[in-house]
ROZA-631440 format. One line per 8 residues: number of its first residue (from 0); for each residue z, x, y of C-alpha. Coordinates in Angstrom, 3 decimals. Layout:
BEGIN
NUM) Z X Y ~ ... .
//
This chain:
BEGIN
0) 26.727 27.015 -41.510 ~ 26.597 25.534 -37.480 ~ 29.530 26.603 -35.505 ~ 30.382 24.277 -33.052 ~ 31.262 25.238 -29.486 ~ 34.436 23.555 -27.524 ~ 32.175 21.824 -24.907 ~ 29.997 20.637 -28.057 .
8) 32.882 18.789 -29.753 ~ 34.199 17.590 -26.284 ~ 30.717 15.835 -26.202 ~ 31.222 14.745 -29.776 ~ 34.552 13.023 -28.950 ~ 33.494 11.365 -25.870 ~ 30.467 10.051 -27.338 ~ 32.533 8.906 -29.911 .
16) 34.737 7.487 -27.616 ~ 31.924 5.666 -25.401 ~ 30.631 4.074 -28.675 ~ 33.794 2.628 -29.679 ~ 34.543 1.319 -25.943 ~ 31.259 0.184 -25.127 ~ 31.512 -3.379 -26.841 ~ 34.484 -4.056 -25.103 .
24) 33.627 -2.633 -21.853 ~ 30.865 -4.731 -22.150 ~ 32.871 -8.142 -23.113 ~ 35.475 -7.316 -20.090 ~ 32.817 -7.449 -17.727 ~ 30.615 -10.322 -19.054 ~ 33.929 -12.480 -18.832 ~ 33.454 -11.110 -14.618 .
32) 30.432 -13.395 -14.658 ~ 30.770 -16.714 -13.918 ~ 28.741 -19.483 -15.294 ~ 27.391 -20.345 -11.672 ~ 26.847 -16.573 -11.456 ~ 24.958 -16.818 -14.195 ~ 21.874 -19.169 -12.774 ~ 21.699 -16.567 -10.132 .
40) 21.847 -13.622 -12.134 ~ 19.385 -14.733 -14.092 ~ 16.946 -15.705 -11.774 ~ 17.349 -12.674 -10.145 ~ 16.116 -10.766 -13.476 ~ 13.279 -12.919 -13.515 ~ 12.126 -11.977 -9.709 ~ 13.108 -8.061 -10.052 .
48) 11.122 -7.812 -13.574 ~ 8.263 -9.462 -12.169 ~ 8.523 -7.108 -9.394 ~ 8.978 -4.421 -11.409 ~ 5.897 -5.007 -13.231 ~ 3.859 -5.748 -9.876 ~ 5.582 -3.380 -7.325 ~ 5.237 0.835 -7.322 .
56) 8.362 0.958 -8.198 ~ 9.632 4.789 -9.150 ~ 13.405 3.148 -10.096 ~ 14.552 -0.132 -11.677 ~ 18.245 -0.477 -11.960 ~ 18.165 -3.043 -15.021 ~ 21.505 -4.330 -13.412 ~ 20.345 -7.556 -12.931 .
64) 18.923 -7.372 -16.681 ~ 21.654 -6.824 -18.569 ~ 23.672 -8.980 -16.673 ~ 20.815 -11.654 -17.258 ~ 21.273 -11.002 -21.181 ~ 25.025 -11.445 -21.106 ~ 24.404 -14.810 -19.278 ~ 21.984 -15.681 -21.465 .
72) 24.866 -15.739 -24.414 ~ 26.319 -18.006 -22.350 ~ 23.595 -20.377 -21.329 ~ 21.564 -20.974 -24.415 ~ 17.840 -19.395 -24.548 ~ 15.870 -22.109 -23.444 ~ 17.773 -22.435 -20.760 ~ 18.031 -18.848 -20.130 .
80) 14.123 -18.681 -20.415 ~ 13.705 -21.693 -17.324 ~ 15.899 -19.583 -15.163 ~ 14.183 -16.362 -15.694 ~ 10.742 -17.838 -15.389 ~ 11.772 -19.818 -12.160 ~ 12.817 -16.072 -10.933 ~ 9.681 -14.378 -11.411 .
88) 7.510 -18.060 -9.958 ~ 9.767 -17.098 -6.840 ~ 8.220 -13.300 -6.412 ~ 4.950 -15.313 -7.018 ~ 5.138 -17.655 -4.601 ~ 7.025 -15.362 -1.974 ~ 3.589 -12.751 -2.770 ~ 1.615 -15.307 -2.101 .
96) 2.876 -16.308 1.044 ~ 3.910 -12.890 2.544 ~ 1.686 -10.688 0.621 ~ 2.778 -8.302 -2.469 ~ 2.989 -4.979 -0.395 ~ 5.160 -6.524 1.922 ~ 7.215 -8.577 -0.783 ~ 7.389 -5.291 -2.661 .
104) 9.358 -3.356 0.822 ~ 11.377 -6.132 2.013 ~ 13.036 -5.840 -1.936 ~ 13.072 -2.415 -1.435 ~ 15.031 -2.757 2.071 ~ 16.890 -5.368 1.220 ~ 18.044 -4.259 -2.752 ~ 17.963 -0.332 -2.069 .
112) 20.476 0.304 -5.411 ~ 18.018 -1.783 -7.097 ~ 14.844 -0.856 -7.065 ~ 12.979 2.063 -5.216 ~ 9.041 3.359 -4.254 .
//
């Protein structure tokens, strides 16, 4: 038979905890988000996943993300789809025009908790 340690059932009970608060953590702060916010947010998901997937990126804070998903609850999916593609058209374009290494360090520079080489 496992004995348990103390700082194994501490970890037990917070877990335990965190699972039971999560979905309401998560509902407090989705009600934080605004439905303009949301067009932004969204968009924003659809630029820093594009980037993510184009950029030598070592860290992605999914911030943006899961923020986008919680929008997307509240705009619909096809809607929610427009605004994310129109995101990552925007890294396209902005690549295009400035050049994807530079694109790729002004997000760095200008969204340092966000993403990073």
């Amino acid at each position: 038979m496992l004995m348990t340690t103390p700082l194994q059932s501490w970890r037990k009970l917070v877990f335990l905890w965190a699972q039971r608060a999560l979905p309401l953590l998560l509902m407090l702060s989705s009600m934080n988000v605004r439905a303009n916010d949301c067009e932004n947010i969204i968009k924003m998901d659809g630029l820093f996943s594009k980037a993510h997937r184009e950029c030598p990126f070592s860290y992605y804070a999914f911030r943006f993300h899961q923020q986008s998903q919680m929008c997307g609850e509240k705009t619909g999916e096809t809607k929610w789809k427009q605004l994310f593609s129109q995101g990552a058209s925007t890294f396209d374009s902005k690549a295009a025009s400035m050049g994807k290494s530079a694109l790729c360090a002004k997000l760095v520079k200008d969204f340092p908790m966000t993403v990073k080489f």
